[in-house]
VEXLOMAR-26203 format. One line per 3 residues: their letters; for each residue z, x, y of C-alpha. Coordinates in steps of 0.25 Angstrom, whole numbers, plus 5000, padded with zeros to 4 digits. Example, Ala and Ser with C-alpha at 12.3 -4.5 7.8 and 13.67 -1.06 7.14 Angstrom:
<atoms>
as) 5031:5049:4982; 5029:5055:4996 $
</atoms>
This chain:
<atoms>
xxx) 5290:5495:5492; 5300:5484:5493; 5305:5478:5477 $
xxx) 5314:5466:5475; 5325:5468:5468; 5332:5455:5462 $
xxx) 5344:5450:5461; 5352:5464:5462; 5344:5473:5470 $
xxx) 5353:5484:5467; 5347:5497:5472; 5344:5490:5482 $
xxx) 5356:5488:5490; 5363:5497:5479; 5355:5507:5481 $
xxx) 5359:5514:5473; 5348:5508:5464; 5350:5498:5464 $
xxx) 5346:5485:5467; 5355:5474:5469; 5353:5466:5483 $
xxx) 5368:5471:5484; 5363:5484:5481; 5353:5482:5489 $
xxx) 5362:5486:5499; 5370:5497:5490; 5359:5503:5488 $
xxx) 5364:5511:5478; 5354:5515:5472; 5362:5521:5477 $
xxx) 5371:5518:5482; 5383:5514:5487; 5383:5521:5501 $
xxx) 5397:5525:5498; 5391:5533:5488; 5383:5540:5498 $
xxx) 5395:5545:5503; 5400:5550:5490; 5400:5563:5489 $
xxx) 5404:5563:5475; 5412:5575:5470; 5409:5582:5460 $
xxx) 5399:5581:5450; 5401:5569:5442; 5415:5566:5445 $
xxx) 5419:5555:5453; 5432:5559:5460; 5442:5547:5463 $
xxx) 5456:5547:5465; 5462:5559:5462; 5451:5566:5459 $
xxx) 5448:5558:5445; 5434:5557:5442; 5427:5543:5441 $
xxx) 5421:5539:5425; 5408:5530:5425; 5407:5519:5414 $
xxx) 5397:5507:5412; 5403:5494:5419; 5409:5485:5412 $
xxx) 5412:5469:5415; 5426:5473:5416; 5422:5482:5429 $
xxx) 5417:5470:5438; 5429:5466:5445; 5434:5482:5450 $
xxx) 5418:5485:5454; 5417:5472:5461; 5428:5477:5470 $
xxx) 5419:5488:5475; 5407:5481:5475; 5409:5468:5476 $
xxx) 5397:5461:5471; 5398:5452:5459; 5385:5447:5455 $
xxx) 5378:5461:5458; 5388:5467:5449; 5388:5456:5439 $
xxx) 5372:5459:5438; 5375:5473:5437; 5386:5470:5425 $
xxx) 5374:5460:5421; 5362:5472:5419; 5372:5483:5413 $
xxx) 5375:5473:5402; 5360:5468:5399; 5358:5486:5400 $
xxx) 5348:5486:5413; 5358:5493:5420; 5370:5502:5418 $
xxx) 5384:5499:5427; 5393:5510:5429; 5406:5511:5435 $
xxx) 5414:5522:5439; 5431:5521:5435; 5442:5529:5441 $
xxx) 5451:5537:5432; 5456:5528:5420; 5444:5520:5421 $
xxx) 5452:5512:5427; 5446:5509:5441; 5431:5506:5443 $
xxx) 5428:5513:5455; 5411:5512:5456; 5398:5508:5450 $
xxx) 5384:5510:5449; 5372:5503:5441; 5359:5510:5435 $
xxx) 5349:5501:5431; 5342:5505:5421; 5327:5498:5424 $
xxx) 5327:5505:5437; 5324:5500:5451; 5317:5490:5459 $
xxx) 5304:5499:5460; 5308:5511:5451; 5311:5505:5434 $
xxx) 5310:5519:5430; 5322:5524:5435; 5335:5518:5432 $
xxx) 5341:5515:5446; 5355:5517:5450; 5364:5508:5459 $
xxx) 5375:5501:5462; 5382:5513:5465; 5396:5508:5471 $
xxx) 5408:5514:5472; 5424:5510:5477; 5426:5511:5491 $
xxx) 5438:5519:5491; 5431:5529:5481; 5417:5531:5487 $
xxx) 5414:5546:5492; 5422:5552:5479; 5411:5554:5471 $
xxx) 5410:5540:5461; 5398:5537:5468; 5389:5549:5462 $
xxx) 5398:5551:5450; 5392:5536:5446; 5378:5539:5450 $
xxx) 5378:5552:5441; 5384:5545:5430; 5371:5536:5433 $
xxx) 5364:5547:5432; 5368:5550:5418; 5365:5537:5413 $
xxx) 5353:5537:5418; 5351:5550:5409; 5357:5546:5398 $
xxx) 5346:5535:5397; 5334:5546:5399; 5331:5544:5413 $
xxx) 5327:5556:5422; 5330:5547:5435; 5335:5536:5442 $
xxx) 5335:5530:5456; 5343:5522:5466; 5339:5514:5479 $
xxx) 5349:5517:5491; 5348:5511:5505; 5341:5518:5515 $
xxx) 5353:5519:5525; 5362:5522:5515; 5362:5537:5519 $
xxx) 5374:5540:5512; 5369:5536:5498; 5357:5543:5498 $
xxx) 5365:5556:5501; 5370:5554:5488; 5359:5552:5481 $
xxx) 5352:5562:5486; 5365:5572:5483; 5363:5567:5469 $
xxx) 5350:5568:5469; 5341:5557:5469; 5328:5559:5477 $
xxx) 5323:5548:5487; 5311:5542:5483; 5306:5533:5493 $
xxx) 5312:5519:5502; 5311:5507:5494; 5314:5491:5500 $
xxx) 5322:5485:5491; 5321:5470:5491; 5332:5462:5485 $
xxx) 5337:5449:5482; 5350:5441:5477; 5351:5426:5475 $
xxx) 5345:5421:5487; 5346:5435:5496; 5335:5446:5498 $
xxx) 5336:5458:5504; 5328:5473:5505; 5334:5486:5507 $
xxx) 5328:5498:5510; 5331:5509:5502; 5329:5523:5495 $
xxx) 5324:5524:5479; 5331:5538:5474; 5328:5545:5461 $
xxx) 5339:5552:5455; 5335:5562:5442; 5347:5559:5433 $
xxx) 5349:5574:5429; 5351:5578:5445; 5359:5567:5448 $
xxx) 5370:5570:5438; 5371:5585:5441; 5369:5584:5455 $
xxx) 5382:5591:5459; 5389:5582:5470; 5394:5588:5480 $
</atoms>
């Protein structure tokens, strides 16, 4: 079954769950596909230079300029600053030691995907280049996880491309279970797309005990 997402088809091309055209193609849902190649340290820590743990915080206004380094789309991320604030979803970001550096970031939204509103649905999961494969990656999405928790929900789920091989390794290693293809159909301004991905369910609980190896 294919679904039309609108203007931020974020799992879609953000796999990780997302929906936004753009995520269309990150899929995020999962992901970033550098976080399929993450193979995140140990449980909940993020190491970074020096072997200092990222600390995950809700976006704030004041972020916008040092994500849009990493992730340079503006009016994506200035909808995603635009539903965090109207409480649809939440934005997180991940800082480096001092809070000083923001170094990823990763969206749930709260009234779920294009054909799942039971589940909150995580995506826009992005990390710094020069930080990817340390970890920051799953950190985020198991502080994801405990927010979705912390609002009663057993579950949550993400889109992630089909080819994105890498992503849906860690996903799996986090363990969220693939529950069938999906066409996600997308469209921004006077663009449309599809992609073809993968809806995963992850139980909270699992996916923040999972020990990351």
């Amino acid at each position: 079954m294919a679904s039309v997402e609108g203007a931020d088809p974020a799992g879609a091309a953000d796999p990780a769950g997302a929906a936004d055209p753009a995520e269309a193609a990150d899929p995020a849902g999962a992901a970033d596909p550098a976080e399929g190649a993450d193979p995140a340290g140990a449980a909940g820590a993020a190491g970074l230079q020096g072997g200092a743990p990222a600390v995950f915080r809700d976006a704030v206004s004041a972020d916008r300029e040092a994500v849009l380094e990493f992730w340079p789309h503006p009016e994506r991320l200035d909808r995603r600053f635009a539903a965090a604030a109207e409480g649809s979803e939440t934005f997180v970001v991940a800082v480096g030691p001092g809070a000083a550096v923001v170094v990823g970031a990763a969206g749930v939204r709260w009234g779920g995907g294009c054909d799942d509103t039971a589940r909150p649905m995580l995506y826009g999961v992005e990390v710094r280049p020069d930080l990817r494969g340390r970890g920051v990656g799953s950190a985020m999405i198991r502080h994801v996880a405990q927010l979705v928790a912390d609002r009663g929900f057993a579950e949550f789920s993400l889109e992630v491309e089909v080819g994105n091989a890498g992503a849906i390794r860690l996903y799996r290693r986090l363990g969220f279970v693939t529950v069938g293809p999906h066409r996600h159909v997308w469209r921004s301004g006077n663009a449309t797309g599809s992609t073809d991905v993968l809806i995963m369910h992850g139980r909270a609980a699992t996916v923040r005990a999972t020990p990351l190896s």
